[in-house]
C-alpha positions in Angstrom: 6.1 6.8 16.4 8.4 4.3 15.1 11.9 6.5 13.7 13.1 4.4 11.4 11.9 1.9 9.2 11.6 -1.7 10.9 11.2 -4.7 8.7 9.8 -8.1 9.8 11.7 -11.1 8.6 9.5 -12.5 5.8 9.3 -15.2 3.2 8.2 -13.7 0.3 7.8 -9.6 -0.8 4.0 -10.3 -1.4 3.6 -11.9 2.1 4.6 -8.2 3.5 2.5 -5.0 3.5 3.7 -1.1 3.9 2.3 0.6 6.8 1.8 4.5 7.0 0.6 6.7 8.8 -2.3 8.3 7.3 -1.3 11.8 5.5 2.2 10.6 4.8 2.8 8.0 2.1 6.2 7.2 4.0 6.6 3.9 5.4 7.1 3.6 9.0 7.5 -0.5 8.9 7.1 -3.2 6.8 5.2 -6.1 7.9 4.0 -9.5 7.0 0.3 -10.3 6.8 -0.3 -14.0 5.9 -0.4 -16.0 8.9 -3.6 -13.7 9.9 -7.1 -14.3 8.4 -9.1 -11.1 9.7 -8.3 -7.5 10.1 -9.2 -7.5 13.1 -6.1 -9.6 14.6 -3.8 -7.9 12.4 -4.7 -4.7 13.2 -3.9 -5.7 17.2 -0.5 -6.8 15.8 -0.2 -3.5 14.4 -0.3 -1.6 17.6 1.7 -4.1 19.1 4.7 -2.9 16.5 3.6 0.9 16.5 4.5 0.3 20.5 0.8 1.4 21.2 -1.4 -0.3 24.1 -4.9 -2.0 23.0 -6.8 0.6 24.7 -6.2 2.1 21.3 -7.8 -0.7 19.3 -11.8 0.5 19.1 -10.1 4.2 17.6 -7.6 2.5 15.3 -8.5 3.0 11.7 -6.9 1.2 8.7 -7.3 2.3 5.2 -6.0 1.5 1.4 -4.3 3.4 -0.6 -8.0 4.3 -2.4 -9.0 5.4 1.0 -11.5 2.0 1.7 -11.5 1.4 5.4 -11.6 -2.5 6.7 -12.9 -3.6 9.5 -12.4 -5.7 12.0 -14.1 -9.0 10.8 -13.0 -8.1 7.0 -10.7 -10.8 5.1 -7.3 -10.1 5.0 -7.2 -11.3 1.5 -7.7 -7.7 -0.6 -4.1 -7.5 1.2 -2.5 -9.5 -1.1 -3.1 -7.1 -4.0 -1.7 -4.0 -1.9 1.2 -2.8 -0.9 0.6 -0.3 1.2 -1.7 0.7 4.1 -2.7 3.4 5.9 -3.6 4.2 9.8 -5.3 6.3 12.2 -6.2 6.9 15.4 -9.8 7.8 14.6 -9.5 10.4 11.8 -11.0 10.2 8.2 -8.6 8.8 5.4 -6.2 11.7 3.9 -6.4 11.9 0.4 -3.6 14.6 -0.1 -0.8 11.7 -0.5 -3.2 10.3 -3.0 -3.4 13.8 -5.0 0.2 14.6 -4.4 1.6 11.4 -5.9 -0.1 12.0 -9.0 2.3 13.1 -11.1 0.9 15.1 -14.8 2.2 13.5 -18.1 -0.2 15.2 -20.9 -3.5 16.9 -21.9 -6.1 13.7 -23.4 -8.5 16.2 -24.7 -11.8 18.4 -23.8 -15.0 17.8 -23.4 -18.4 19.1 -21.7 -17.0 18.3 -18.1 -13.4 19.7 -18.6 -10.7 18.6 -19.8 -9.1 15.0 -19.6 -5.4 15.1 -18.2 -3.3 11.9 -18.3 -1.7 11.5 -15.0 1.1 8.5 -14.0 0.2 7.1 -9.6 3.2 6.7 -8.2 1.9 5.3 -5.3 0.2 2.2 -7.3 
């Protein structure tokens, strides 16, 4: 993988997207999104940067931050409300990052199901 953090050159902080690795929240590279309609293309640019060959492509996974997988023909759009991705090489998404970067601030209350906890995402 990539060692240090590569960034594109880019016009605008919402043209650009984090990309992870999935199971680690840390960014590997930045990289801008908006001259690509589909997933699909972006995701070949992808393992262009991540130095990987297409023969990679049909096992390469990309998630959200929720965990949502897009495929290939998917609008790039949702993009533009992210900031970070994840990948994979064929594995599930990894919620732990999503778990660990929740961060306890105070008990809501109880009820029937347990009790309500508010927590602060500092991944979102």
């Amino acid at each position: 993988m990539l060692d240090l953090l590569e960034h594109e050159d880019m016009e605008s902080p919402q043209s650009t997207i984090k990309i992870c690795k999935n199971g680690d929240p840390t960014p590997v590279m930045i990289l801008p999104f908006e001259k690509f309609q589909d997933v699909g293309p972006f995701k070949k640019y992808m393992l262009k940067k991540l130095r990987m060959s297409e023969e990679n492509y049909t096992n390469f996974r990309v998630f959200s931050v929720f965990g949502q997988e897009f495929c290939n023909y998917d609008s790039i759009t949702p993009f533009k409300q992210l900031d970070t991705l994840f990948y994979s090489f064929g594995e599930d998404f990894n919620y732990k990052p999503r778990f660990d970067a929740l961060q306890y601030r105070k008990d809501l209350g109880e009820g029937g199901f347990g009790t309500v906890q508010l927590m602060y995402d500092q991944l979102t």
